[in-house]
KOLZA-309405 format. One line per 10 residues: their letters; for each residue x, y, z of N, C-alpha, C, CB. Coordinates in steps of 0.1 Angstrom, whole numbers, always signed. Glycine has a CB too. Layout:
N
A	X:Y:Z:X:Y:Z:X:Y:Z:X:Y:Z | ... $
***
This chain:
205
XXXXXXXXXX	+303:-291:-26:+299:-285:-14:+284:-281:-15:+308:-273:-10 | +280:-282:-2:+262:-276:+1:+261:-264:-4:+256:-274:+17 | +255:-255:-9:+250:-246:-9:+249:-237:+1:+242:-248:-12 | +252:-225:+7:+243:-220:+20:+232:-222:+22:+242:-210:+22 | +222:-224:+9:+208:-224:+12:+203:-236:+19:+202:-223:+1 | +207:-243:+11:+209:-255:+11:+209:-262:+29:+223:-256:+1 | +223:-259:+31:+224:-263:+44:+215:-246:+58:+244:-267:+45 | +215:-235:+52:+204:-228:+56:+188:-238:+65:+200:-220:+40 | +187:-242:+50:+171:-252:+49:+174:-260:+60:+167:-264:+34 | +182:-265:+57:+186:-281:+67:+183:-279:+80:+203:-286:+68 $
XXXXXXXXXX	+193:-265:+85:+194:-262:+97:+180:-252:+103:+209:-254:+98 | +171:-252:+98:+156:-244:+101:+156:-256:+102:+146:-233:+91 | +148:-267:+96:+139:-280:+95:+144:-287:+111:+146:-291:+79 | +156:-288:+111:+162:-296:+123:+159:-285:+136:+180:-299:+121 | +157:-274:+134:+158:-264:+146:+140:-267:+150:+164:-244:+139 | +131:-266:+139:+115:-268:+142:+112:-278:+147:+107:-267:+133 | +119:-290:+137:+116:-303:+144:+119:-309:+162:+123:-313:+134 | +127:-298:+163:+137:-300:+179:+128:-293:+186:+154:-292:+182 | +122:-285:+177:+111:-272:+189:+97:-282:+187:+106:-246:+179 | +95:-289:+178:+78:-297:+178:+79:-309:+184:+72:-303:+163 $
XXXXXXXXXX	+90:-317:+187:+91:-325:+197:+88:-325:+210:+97:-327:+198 | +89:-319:+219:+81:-314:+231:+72:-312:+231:+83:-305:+235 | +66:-306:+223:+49:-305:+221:+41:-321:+214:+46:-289:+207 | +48:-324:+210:+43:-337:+203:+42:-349:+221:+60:-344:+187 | +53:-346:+224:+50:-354:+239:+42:-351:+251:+61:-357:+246 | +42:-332:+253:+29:-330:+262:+20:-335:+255:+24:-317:+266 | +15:-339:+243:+1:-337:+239:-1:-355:+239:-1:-327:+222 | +10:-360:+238:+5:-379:+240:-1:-382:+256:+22:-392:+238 | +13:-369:+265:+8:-374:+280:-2:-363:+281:+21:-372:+294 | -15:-353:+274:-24:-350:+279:-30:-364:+278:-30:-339:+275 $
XXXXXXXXXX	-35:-371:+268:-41:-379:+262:-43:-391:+272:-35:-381:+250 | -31:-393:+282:-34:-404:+289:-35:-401:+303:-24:-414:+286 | -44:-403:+310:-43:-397:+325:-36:-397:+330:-49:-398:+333 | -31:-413:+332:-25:-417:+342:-12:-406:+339:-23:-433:+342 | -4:-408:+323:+8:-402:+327:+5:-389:+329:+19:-404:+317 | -5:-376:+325:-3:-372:+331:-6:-366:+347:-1:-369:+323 | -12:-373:+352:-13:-373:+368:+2:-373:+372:-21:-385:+376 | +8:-379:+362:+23:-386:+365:+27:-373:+365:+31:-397:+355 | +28:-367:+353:+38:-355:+349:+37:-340:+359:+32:-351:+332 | +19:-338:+363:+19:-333:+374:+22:-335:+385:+13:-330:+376 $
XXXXXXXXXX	+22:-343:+392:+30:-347:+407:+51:-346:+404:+23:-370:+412 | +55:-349:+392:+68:-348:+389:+65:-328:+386:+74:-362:+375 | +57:-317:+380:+62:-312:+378:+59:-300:+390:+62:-312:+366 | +56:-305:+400:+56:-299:+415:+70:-297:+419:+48:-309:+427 | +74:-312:+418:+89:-312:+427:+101:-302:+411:+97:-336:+433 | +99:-302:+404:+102:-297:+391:+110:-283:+393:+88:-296:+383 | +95:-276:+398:+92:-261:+397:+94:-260:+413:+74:-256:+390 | +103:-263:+417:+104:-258:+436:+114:-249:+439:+109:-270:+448 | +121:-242:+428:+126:-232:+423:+120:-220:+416:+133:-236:+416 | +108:-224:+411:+105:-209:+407:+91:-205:+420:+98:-208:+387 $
XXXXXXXXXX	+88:-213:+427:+81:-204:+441:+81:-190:+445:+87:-210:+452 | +95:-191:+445:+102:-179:+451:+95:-169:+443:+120:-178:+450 | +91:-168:+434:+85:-158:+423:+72:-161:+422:+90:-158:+409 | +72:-173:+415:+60:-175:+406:+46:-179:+417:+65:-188:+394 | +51:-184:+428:+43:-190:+437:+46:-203:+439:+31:-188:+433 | +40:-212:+446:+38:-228:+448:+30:-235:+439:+31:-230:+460 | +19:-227:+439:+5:-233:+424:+6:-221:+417:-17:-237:+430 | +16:-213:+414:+16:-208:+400:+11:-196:+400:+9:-216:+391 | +7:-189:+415:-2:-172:+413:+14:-166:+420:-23:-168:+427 | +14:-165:+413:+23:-152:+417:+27:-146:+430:+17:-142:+412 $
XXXXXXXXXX	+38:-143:+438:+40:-136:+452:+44:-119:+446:+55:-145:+464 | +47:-119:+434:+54:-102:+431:+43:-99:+421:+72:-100:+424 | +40:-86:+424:+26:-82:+413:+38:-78:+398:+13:-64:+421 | +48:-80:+400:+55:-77:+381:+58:-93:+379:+75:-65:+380 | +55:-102:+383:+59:-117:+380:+44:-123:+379:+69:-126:+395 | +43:-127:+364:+26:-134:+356:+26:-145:+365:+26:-140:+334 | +15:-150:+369:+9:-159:+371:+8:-169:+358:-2:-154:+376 | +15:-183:+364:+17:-195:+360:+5:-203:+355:+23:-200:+369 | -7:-201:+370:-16:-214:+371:-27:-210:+363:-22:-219:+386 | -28:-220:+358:-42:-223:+346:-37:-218:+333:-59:-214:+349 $
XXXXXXXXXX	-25:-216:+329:-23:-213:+314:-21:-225:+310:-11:-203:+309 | -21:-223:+293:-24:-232:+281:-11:-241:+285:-25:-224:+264 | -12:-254:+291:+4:-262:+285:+15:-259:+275:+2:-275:+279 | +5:-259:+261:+17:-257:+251:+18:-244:+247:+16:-266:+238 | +16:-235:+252:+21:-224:+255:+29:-219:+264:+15:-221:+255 | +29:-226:+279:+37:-224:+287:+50:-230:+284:+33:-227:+297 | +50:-242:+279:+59:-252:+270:+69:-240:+263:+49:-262:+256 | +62:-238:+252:+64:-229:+241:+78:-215:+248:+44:-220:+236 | +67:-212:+258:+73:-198:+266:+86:-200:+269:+66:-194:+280 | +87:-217:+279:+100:-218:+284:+110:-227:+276:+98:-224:+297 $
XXXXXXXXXX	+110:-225:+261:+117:-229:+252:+122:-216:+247:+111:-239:+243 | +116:-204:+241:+122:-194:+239:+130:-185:+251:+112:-189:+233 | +123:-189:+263:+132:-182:+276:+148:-193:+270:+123:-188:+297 | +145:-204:+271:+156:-211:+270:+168:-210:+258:+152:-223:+271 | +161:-204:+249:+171:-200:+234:+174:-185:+235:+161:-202:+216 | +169:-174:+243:+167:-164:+240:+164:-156:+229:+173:-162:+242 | +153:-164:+232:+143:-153:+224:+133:-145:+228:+137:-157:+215 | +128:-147:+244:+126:-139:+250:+135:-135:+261:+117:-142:+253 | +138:-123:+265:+150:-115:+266:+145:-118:+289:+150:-93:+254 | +152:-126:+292:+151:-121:+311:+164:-131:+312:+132:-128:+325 $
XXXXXXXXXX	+176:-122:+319:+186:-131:+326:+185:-138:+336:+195:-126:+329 | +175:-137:+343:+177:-146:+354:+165:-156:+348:+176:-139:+371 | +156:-157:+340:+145:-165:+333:+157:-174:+325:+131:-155:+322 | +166:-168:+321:+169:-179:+310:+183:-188:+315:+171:-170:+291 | +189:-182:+322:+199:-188:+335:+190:-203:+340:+201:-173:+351 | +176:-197:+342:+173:-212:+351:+164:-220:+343:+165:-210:+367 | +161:-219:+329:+157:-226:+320:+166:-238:+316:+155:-217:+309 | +180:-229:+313:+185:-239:+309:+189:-253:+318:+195:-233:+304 | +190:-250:+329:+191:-262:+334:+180:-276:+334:+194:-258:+344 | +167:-274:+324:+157:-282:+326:+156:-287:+313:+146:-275:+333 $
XXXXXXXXXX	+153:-302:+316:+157:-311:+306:+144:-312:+299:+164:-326:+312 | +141:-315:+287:+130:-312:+277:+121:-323:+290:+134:-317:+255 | +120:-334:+292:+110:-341:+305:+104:-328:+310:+119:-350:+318 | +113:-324:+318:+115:-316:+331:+104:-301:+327:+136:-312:+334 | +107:-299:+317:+99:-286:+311:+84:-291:+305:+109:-279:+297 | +84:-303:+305:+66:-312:+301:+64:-308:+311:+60:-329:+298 | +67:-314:+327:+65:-315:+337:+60:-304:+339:+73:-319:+344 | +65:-295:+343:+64:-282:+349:+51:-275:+344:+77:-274:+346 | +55:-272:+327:+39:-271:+318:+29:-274:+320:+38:-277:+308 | +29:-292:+325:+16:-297:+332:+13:-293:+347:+16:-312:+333 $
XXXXXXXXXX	+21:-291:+351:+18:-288:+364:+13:-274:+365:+30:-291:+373 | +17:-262:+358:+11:-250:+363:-3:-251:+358:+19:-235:+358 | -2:-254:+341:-18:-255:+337:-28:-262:+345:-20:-262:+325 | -24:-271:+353:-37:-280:+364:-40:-274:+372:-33:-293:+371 | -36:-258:+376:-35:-251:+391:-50:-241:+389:-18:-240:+395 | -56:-239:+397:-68:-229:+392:-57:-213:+394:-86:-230:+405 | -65:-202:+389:-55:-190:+390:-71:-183:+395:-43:-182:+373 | -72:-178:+408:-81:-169:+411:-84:-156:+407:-81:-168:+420 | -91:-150:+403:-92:-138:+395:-87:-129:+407:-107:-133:+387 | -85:-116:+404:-84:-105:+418:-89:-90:+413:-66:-104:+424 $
XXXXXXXXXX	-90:-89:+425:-103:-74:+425:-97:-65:+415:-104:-63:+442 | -104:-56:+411:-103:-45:+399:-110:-33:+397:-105:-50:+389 | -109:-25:+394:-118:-9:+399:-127:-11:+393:-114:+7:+396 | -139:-14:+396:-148:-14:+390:-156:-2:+378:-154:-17:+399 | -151:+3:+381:-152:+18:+374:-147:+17:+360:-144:+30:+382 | -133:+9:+358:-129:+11:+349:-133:-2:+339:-116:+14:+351 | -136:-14:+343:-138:-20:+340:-147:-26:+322:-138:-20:+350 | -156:-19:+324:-164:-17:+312:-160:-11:+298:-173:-9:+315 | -145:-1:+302:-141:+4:+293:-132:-5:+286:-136:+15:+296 | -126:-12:+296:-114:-19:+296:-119:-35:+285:-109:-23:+316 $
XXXXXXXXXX	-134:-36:+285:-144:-48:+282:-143:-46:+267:-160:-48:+289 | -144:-30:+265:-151:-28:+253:-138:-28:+245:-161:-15:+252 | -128:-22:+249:-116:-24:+242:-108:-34:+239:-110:-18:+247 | -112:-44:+246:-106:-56:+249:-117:-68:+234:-108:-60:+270 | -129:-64:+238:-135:-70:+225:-133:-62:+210:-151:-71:+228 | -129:-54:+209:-123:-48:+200:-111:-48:+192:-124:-42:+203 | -102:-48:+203:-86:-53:+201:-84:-71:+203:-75:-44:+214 | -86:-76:+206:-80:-89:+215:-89:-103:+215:-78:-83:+233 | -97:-98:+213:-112:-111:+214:-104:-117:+201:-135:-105:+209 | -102:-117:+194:-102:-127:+183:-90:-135:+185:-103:-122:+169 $
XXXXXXXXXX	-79:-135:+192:-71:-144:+192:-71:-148:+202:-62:-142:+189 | -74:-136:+219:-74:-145:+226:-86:-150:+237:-65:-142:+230 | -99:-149:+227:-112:-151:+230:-119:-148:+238:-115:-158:+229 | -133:-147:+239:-139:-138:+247:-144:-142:+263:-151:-134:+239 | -138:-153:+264:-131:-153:+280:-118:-149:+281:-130:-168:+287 | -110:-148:+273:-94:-140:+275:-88:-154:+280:-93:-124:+290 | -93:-170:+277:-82:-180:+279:-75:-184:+268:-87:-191:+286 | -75:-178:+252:-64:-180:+246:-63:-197:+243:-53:-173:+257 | -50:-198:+242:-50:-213:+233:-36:-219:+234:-52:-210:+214 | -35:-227:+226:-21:-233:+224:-8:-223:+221:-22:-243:+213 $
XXXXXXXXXX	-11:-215:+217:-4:-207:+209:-3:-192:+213:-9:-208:+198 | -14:-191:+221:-21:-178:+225:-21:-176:+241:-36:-177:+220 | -13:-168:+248:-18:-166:+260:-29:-166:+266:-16:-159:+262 | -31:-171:+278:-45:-168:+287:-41:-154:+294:-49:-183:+300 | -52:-147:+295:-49:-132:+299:-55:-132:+316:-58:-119:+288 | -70:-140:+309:-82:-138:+322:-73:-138:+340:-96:-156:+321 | -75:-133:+347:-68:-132:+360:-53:-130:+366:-71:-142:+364 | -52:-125:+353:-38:-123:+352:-31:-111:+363:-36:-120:+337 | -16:-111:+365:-18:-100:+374:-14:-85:+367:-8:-103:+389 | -22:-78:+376:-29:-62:+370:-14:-56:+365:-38:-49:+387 $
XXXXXXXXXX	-5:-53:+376:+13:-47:+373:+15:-55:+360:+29:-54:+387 | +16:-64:+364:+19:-73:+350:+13:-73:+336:+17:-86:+352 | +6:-71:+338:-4:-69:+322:+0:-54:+318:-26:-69:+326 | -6:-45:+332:+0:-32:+320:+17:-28:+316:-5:-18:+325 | +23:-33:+324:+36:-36:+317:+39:-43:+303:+43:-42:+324 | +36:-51:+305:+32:-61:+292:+29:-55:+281:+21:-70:+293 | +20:-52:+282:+10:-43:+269:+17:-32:+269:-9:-37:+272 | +17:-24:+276:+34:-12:+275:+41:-16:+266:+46:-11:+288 | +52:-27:+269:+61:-32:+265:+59:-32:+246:+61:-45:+274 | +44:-40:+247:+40:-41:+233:+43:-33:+224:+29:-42:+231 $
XXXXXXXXXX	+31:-22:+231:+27:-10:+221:+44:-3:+220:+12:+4:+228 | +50:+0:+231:+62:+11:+229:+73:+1:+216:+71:+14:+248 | +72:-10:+218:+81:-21:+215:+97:-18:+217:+78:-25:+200 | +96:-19:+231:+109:-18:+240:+118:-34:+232:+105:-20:+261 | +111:-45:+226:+121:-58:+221:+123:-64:+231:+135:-56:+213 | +118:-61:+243:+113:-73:+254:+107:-85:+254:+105:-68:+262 | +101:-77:+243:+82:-85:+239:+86:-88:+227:+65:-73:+238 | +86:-96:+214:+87:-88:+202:+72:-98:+197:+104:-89:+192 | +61:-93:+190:+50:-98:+186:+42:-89:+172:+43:-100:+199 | +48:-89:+161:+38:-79:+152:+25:-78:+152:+38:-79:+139 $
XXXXXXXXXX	+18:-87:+160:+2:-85:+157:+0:-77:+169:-9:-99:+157 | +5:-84:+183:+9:-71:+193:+9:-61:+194:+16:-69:+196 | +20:-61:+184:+22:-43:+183:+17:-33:+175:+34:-40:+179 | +7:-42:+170:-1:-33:+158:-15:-34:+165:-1:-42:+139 | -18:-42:+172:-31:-41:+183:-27:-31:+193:-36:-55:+191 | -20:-31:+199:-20:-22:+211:-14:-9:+207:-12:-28:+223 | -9:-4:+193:-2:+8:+190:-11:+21:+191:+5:+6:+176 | -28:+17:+192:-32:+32:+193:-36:+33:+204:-41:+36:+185 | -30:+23:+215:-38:+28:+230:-30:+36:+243:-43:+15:+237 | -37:+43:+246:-30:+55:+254:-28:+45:+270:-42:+72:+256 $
XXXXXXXXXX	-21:+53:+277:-18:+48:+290:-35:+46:+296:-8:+61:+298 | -37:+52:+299:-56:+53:+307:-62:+38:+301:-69:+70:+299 | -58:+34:+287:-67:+28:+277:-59:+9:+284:-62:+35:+253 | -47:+15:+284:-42:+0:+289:-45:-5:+300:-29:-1:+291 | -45:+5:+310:-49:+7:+325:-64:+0:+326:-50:+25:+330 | -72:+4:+316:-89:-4:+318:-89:-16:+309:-102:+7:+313 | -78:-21:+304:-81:-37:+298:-71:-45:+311:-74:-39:+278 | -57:-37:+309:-58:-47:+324:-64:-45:+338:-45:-48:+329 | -75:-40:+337:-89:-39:+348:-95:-50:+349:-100:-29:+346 | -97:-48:+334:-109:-59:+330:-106:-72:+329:-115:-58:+316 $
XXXXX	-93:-75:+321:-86:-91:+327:-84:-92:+341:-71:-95:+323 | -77:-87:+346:-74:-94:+357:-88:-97:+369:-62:-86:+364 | -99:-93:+368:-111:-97:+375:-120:-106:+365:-120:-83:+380 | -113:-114:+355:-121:-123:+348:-113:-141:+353:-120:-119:+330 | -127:-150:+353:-122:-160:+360:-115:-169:+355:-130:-167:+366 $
***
């Protein structure tokens, strides 16, 4: 007989390789236009279920529901694979994950990243504070436009409710969220302190 470790190993290896496949196929259809012009026009009709929330092109209709358009593909990828395993915790997010076939979730990926996300107004007042803190805490992973990466959220224009919940979420670590660099960046900031970084994102373009 196997080992537990043994078959342990096995079953991690097969679990990553199932999670790097998806990303291995957005990244052939960025590469080629045509497919993905393809993958966006398919991931319009895709996403005609999350509207109701998320928007049409991806900005948001509820200020506690993130804005979709212009985030990283394989991060949005990423996002709606752990909604889909639960590992990020929303019942009604992971109820309508699962019904979307690994295609169906390229699609969609491509489609919100192609959308522009308009920045929106912000107190100007606070904003500077919100700059300085933000290049202090947060510039290095998710860079000093706040658009982040493959791996990394885009923050810039994000919506205002949403962010400081978010960062809440972090620092208190309700396990909503679960992220250790997160939580160890946002653990010395007071309410007021969150309040002026999500100032400062959400009026960045």
């Amino acid at each position: 007989m196997r080992s537990w470790k043994i078959v342990l190993g096995m079953c991690l290896v097969s679990g990553l390789a199932q999670a790097q496949a998806p990303i291995e196929r957005l990244k052939a259809t960025q590469s080629d236009p045509a497919a993905l012009r393809s993958a966006i026009d398919a991931g319009k009709k895709v996403t005609f279920f999350c509207a109701n929330c998320h928007g049409e092109d991806g900005v948001s209709k509820l200020p506690e529901v993130p804005n979709l358009a212009g985030q990283n593909p394989a991060y949005l990828l990423e996002q709606i694979r752990k909604f889909g395993s639960g590992e990020r915790k929303d019942a009604f997010m992971q109820g309508l994950i699962k019904v979307l076939k690994d295609e169906e979730r390229i699609q969609a990926a491509a489609y919100y990243a192609s959308m522009p996300v308009p920045p929106t107004k912000a107190d100007a007042a606070l904003v500077p504070k919100g700059k300085e803190l933000f290049s202090k805490l947060c510039v290095r992973c998710h860079g000093d436009k706040a658009h982040g990466n493959d791996a990394i959220a885009r923050l810039a224009g994000q919506k205002l409710p949403y962010l400081q919940t978010t960062i809440t979420r972090y620092r208190d670590q309700t396990g909503i969220r679960n992220n250790q660099l997160m939580a160890i960046a946002t653990s010395t900031l007071k309410n007021d302190d969150i309040t002026a970084i999500a100032h400062y994102l959400t009026q960045l373009p």
